[in-house]
KESEBA-105611 format. One line per field, with one value per residue: z, y, x of N, C-alpha, C in turn; residue in one letter. Coordinates in nm, 3 decimals. Layout:
nZ Z, ...
nY Y, ...
nX X, ...
caZ Z, ...
caY Y, ...
caX X, ...
cZ Z, ...
cY Y, ...
cX X, ...
res A, ...
This chain:
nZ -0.932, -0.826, -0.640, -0.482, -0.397, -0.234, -0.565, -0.644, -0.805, -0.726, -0.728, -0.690, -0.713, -0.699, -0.573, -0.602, -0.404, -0.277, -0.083, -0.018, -0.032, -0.172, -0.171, -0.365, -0.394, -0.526, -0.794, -1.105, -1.068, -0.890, -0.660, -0.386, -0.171, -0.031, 0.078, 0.278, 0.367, 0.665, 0.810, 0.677, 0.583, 0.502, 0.113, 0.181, 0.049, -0.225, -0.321, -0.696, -0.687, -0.903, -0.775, -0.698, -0.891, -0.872, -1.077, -0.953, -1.105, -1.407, -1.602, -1.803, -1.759, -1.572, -1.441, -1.532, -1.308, -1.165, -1.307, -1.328, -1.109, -1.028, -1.249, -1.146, -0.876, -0.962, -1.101, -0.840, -0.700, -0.895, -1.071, -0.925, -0.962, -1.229, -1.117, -1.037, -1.286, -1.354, -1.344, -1.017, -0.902, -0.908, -0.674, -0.473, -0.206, 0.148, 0.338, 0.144, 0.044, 0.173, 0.382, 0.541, 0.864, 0.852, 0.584, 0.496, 0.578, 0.442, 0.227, 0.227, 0.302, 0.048, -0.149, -0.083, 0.081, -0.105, -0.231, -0.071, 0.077, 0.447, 0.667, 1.038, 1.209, 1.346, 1.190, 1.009, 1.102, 1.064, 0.817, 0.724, 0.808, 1.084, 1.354, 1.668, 1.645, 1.636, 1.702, 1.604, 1.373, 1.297, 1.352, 1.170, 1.004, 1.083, 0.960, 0.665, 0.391, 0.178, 0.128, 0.093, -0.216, -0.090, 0.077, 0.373, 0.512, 0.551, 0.773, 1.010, 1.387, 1.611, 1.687, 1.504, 1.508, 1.410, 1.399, 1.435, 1.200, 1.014, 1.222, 1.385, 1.368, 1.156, 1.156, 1.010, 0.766, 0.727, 0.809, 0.546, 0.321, 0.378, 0.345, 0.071, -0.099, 0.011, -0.118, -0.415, -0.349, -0.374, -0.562
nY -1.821, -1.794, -1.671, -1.604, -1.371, -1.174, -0.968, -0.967, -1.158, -1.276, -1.266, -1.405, -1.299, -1.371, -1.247, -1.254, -1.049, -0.793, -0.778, -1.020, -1.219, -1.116, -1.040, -1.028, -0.934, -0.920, -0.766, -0.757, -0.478, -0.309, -0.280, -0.522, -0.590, -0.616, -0.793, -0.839, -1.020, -1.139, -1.230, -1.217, -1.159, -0.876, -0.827, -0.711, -0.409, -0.320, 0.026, 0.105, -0.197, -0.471, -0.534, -0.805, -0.915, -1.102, -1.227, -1.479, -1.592, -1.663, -1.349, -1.327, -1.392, -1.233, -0.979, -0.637, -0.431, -0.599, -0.651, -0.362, -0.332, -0.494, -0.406, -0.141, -0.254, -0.377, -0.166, 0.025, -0.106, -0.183, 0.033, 0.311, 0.567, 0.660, 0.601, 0.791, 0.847, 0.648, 0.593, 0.528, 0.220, 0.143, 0.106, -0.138, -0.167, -0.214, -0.053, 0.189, 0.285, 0.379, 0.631, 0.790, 0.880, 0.705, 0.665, 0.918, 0.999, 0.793, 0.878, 1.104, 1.086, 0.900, 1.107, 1.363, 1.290, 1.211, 1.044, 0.914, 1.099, 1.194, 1.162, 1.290, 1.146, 1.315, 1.536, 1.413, 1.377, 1.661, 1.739, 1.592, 1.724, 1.719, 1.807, 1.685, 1.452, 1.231, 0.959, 0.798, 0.830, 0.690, 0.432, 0.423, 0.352, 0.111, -0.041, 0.041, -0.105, -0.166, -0.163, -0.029, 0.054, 0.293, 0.486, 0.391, 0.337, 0.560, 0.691, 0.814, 0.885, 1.180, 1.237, 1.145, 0.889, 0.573, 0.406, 0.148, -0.087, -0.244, -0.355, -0.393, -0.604, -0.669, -0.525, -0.479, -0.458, -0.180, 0.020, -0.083, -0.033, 0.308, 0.355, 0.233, 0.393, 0.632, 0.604, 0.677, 0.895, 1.074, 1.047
nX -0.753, -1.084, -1.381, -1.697, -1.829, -2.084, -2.201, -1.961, -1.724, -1.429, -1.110, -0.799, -0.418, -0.109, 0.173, 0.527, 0.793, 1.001, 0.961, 0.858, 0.585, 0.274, -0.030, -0.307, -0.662, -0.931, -1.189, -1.359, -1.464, -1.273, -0.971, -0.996, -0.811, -0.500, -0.271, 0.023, 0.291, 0.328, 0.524, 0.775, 1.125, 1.203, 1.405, 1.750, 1.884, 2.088, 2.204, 2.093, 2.076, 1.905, 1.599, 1.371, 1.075, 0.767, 0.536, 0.276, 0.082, -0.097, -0.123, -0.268, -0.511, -0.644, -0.882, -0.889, -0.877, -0.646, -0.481, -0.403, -0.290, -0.098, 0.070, 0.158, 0.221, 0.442, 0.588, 0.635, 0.830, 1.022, 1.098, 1.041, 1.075, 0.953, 0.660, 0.490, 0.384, 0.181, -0.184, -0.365, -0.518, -0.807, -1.062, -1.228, -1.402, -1.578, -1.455, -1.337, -1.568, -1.784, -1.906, -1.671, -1.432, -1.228, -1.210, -1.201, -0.917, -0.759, -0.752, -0.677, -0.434, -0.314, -0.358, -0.230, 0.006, 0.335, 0.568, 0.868, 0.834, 0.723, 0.519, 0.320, 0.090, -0.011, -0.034, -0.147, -0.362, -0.486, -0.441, -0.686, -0.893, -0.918, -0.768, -0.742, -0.752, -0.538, -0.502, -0.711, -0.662, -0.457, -0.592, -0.740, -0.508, -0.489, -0.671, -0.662, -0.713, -0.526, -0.243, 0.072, 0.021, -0.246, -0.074, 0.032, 0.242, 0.446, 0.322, 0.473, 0.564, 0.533, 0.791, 0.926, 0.999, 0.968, 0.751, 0.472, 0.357, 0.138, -0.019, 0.142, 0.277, 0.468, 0.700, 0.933, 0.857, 0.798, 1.027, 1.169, 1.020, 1.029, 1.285, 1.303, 1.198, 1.336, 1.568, 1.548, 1.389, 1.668, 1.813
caZ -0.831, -0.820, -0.510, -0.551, -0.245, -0.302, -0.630, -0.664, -0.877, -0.653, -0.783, -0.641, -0.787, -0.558, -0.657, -0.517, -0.420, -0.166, 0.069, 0.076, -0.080, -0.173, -0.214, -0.410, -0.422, -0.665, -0.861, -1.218, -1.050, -0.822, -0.597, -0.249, -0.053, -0.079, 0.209, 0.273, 0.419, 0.782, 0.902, 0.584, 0.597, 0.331, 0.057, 0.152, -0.144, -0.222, -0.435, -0.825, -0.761, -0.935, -0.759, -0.775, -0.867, -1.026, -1.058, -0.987, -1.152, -1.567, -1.583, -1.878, -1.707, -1.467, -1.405, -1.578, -1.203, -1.070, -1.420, -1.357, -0.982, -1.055, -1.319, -1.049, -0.799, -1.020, -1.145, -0.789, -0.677, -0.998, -1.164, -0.880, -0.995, -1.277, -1.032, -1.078, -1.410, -1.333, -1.224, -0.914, -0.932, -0.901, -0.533, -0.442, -0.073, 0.189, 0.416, 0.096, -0.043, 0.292, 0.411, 0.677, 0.888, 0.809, 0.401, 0.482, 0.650, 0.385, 0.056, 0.214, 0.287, -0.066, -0.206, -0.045, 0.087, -0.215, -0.267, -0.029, 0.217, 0.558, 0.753, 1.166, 1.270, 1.411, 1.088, 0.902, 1.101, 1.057, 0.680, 0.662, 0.905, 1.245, 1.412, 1.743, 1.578, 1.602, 1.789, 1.483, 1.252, 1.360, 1.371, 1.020, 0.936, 1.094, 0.874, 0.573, 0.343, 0.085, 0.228, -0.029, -0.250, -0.013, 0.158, 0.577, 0.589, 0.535, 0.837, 1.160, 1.521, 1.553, 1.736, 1.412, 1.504, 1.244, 1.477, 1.441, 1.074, 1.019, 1.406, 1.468, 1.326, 1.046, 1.157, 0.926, 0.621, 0.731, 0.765, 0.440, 0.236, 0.334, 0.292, -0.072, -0.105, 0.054, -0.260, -0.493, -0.334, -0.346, -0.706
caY -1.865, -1.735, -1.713, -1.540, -1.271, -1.097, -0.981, -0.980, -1.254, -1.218, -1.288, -1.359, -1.296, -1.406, -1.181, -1.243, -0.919, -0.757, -0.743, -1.176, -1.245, -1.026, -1.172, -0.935, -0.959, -0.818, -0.807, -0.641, -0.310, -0.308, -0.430, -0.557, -0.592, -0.660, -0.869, -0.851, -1.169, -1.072, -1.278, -1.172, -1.063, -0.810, -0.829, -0.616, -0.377, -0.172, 0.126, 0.067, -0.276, -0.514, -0.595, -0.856, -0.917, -1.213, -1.263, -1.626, -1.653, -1.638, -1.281, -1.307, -1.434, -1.140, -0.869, -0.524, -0.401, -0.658, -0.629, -0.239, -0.339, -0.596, -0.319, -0.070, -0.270, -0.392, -0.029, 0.078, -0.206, -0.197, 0.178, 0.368, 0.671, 0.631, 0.561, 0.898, 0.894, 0.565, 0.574, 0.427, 0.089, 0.113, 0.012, -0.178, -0.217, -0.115, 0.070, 0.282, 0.357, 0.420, 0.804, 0.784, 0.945, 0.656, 0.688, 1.059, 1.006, 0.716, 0.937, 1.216, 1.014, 0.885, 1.234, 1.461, 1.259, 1.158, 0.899, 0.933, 1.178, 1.116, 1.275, 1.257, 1.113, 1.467, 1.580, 1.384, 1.396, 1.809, 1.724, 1.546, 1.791, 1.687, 1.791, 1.661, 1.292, 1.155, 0.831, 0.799, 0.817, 0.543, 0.381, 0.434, 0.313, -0.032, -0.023, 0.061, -0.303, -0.138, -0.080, -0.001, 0.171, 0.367, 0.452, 0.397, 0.317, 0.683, 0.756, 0.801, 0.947, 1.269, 1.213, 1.089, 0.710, 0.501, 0.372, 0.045, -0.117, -0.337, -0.369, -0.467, -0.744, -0.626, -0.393, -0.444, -0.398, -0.012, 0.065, -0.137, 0.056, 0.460, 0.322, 0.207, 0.542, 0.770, 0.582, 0.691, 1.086, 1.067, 0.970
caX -0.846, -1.177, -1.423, -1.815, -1.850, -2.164, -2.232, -1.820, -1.665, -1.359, -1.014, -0.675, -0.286, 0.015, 0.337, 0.699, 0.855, 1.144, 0.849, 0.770, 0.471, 0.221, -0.174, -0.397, -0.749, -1.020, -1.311, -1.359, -1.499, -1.168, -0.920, -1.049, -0.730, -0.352, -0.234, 0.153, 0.332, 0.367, 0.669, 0.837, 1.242, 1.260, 1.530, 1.851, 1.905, 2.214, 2.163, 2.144, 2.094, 1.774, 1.454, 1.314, 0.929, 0.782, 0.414, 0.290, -0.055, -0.127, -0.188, -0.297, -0.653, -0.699, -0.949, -0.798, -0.801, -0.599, -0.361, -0.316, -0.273, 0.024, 0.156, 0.131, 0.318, 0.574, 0.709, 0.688, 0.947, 1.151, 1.129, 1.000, 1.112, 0.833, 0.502, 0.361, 0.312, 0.076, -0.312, -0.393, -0.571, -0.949, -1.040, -1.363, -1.375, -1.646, -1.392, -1.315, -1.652, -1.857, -1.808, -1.602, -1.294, -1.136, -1.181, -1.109, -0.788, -0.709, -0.798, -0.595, -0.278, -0.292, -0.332, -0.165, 0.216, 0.375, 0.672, 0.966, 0.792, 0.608, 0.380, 0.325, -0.059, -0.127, -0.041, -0.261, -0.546, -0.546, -0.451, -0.801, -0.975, -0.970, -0.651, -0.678, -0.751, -0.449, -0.527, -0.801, -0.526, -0.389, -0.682, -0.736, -0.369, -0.467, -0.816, -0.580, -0.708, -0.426, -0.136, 0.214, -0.062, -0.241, 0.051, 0.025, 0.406, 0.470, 0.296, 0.516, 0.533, 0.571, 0.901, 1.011, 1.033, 0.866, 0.626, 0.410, 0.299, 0.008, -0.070, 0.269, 0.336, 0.563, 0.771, 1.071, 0.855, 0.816, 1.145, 1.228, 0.928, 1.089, 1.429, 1.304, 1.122, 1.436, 1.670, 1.436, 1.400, 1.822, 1.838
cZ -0.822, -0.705, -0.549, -0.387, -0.296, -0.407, -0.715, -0.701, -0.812, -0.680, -0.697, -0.752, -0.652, -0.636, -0.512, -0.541, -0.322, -0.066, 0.103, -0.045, -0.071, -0.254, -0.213, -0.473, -0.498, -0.768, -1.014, -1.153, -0.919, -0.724, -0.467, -0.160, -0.130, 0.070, 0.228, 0.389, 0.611, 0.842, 0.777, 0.619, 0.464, 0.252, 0.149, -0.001, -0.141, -0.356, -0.590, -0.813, -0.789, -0.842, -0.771, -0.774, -0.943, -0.964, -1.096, -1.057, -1.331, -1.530, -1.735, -1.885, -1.610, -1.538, -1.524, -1.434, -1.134, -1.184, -1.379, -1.199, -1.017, -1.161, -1.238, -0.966, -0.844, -1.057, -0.994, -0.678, -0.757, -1.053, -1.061, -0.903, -1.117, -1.203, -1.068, -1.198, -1.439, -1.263, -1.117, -0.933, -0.907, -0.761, -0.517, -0.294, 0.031, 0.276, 0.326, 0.067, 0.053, 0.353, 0.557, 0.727, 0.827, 0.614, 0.421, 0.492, 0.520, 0.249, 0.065, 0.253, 0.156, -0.169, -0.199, -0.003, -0.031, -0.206, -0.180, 0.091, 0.346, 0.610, 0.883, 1.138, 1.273, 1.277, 0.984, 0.952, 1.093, 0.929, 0.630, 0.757, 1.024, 1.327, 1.572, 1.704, 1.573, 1.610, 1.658, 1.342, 1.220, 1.385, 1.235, 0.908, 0.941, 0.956, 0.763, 0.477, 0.212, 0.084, 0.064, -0.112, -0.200, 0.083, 0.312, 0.569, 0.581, 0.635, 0.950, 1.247, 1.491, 1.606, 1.629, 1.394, 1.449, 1.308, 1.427, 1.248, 1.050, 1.145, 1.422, 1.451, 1.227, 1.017, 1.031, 0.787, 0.609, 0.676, 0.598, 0.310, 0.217, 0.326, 0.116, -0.133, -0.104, -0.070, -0.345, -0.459, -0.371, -0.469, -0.800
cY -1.764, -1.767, -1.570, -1.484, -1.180, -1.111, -0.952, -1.123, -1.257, -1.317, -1.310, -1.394, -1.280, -1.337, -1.168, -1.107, -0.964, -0.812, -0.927, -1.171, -1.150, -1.094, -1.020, -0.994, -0.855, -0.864, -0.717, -0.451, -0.239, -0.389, -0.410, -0.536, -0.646, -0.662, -0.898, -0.969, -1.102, -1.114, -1.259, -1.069, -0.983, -0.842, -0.705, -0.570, -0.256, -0.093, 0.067, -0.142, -0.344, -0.553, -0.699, -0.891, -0.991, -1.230, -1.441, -1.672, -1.646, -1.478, -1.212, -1.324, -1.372, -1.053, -0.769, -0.480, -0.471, -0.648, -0.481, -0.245, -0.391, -0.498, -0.242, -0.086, -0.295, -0.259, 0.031, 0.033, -0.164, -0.070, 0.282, 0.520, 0.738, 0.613, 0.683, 0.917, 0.776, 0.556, 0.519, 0.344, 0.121, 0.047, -0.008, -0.284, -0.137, -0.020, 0.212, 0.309, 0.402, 0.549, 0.755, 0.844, 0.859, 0.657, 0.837, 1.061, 0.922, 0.783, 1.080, 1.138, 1.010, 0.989, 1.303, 1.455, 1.204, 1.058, 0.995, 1.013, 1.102, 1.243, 1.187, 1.245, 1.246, 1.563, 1.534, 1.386, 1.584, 1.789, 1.692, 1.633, 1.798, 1.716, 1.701, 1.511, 1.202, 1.022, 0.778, 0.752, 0.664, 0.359, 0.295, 0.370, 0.146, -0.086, -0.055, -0.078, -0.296, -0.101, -0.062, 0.129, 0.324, 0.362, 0.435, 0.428, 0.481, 0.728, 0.757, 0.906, 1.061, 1.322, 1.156, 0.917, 0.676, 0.439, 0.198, 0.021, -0.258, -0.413, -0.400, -0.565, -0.766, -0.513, -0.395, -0.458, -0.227, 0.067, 0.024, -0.061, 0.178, 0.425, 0.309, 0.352, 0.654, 0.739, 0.651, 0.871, 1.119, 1.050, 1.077
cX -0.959, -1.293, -1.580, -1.823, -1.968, -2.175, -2.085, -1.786, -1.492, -1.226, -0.884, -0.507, -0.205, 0.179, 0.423, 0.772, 0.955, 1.069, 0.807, 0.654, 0.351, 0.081, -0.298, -0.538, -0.841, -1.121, -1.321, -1.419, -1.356, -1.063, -0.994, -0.977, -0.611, -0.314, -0.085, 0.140, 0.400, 0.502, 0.805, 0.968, 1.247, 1.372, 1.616, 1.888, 1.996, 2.167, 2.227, 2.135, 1.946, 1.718, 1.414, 1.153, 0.908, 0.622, 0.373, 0.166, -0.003, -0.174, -0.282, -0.519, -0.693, -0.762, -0.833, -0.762, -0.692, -0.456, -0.302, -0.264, -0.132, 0.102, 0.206, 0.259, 0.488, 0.658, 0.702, 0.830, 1.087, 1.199, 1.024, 0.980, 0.975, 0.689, 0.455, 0.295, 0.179, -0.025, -0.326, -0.514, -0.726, -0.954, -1.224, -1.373, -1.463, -1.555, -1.396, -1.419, -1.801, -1.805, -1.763, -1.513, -1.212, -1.103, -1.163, -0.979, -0.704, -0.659, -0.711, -0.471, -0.234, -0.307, -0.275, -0.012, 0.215, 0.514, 0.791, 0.931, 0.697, 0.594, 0.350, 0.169, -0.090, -0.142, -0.154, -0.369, -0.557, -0.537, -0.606, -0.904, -0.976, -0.845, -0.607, -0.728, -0.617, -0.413, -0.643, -0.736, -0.515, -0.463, -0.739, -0.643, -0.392, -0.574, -0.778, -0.605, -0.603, -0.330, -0.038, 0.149, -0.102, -0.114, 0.088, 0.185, 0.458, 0.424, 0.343, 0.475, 0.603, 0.703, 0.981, 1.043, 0.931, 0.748, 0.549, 0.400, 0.208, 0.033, 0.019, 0.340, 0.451, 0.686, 0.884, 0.995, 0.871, 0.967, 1.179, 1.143, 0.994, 1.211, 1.395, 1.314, 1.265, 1.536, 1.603, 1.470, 1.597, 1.859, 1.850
res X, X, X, X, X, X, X, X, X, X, X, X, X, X, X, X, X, X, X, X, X, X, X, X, X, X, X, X, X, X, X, X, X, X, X, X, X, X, X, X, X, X, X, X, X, X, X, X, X, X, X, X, X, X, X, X, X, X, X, X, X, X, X, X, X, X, X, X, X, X, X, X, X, X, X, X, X, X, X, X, X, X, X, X, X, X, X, X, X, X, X, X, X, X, X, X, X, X, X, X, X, X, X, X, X, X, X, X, X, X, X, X, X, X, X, X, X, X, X, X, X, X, X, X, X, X, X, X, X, X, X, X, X, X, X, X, X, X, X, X, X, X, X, X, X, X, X, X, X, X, X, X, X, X, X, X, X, X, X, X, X, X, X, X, X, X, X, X, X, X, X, X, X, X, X, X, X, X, X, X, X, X, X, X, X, X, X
């Protein structure tokens, strides 16, 4: 499916994961957004056992960003353990390419926590400069048009409780994301 946004030729790929449905958008200079299924029960997954991920388009007729996107997601579902050694996807989105706290806050999440760890709001807003930002953060987390990737779900309270995930509406993907993540650090 193809849709003309600006001077964006603008693409979408629909992939079945743990997470529900997963609706990635994108243009050859990057992706736009990845929209998780909000009323979505995650899979239950006992250690050691398969994943499953099934992409529903031809992907043989996508973008390269939206191909290394869908590569991307798939090894961090199925062979997580593997993700670092894979680029991150090309992103073409004005949140990310406008200077902002929020592309500060976003560009230091996705740099600086890595797979299995989290980090408190107050933490990340001194991570990206601003320590008493923490309400900003958060702000930033809703903003987030890439979530799994950039990683928000990694970001809780600093009481340790996992706190909110895309405004609220999704809570049991959070948990179900650092649960994936904590198998993975445990391995």
């Amino acid at each position: 499916m193809a849709l003309k946004i600006g001077n964006c030729k603008i693409e979408e790929v629909i992939i079945k994961c743990p997470l529900g449905k997963i609706v990635l958008s994108g243009c050859e200079k990057g992706i736009h957004e990845l929209r998780l299924q909000r009323d979505a029960v995650p899979e239950s997954r006992a250690r050691g056992a398969p994943v499953s991920f099934e992409v529903c388009n031809d992907s043989k007729e996508l973008s390269a960003p939206l191909k290394q996107c869908t590569a991307w997601l798939q090894t961090y579902f199925c062979e997580p353990w593997t993700i670092e050694k894979l680029p991150i996807p090309d992103f073409h989105n004005s949140v990310l390419e406008k200077d902002s706290f929020t592309k500060t806050v976003l560009f230091a999440l996705l740099n600086e926590v890595k797979m299995g760890q989290t980090v408190s709001y107050k933490e990340l807003a001194k991570i990206a400069g601003n320590e008493k930002a923490a309400r900003a953060v958060g702000g930033a987390m809703k903003s987030n048009p890439i979530p799994i990737i950039i990683p928000c779900h990694r970001v809780i309270c600093s009481d340790g409780s996992v706190g909110n995930y895309g405004s609220g509406k999704a809570n049991q993907l959070k948990p179900w994301l650092l649960a994936h993540e904590k198998l993975l650090k445990e391995m």
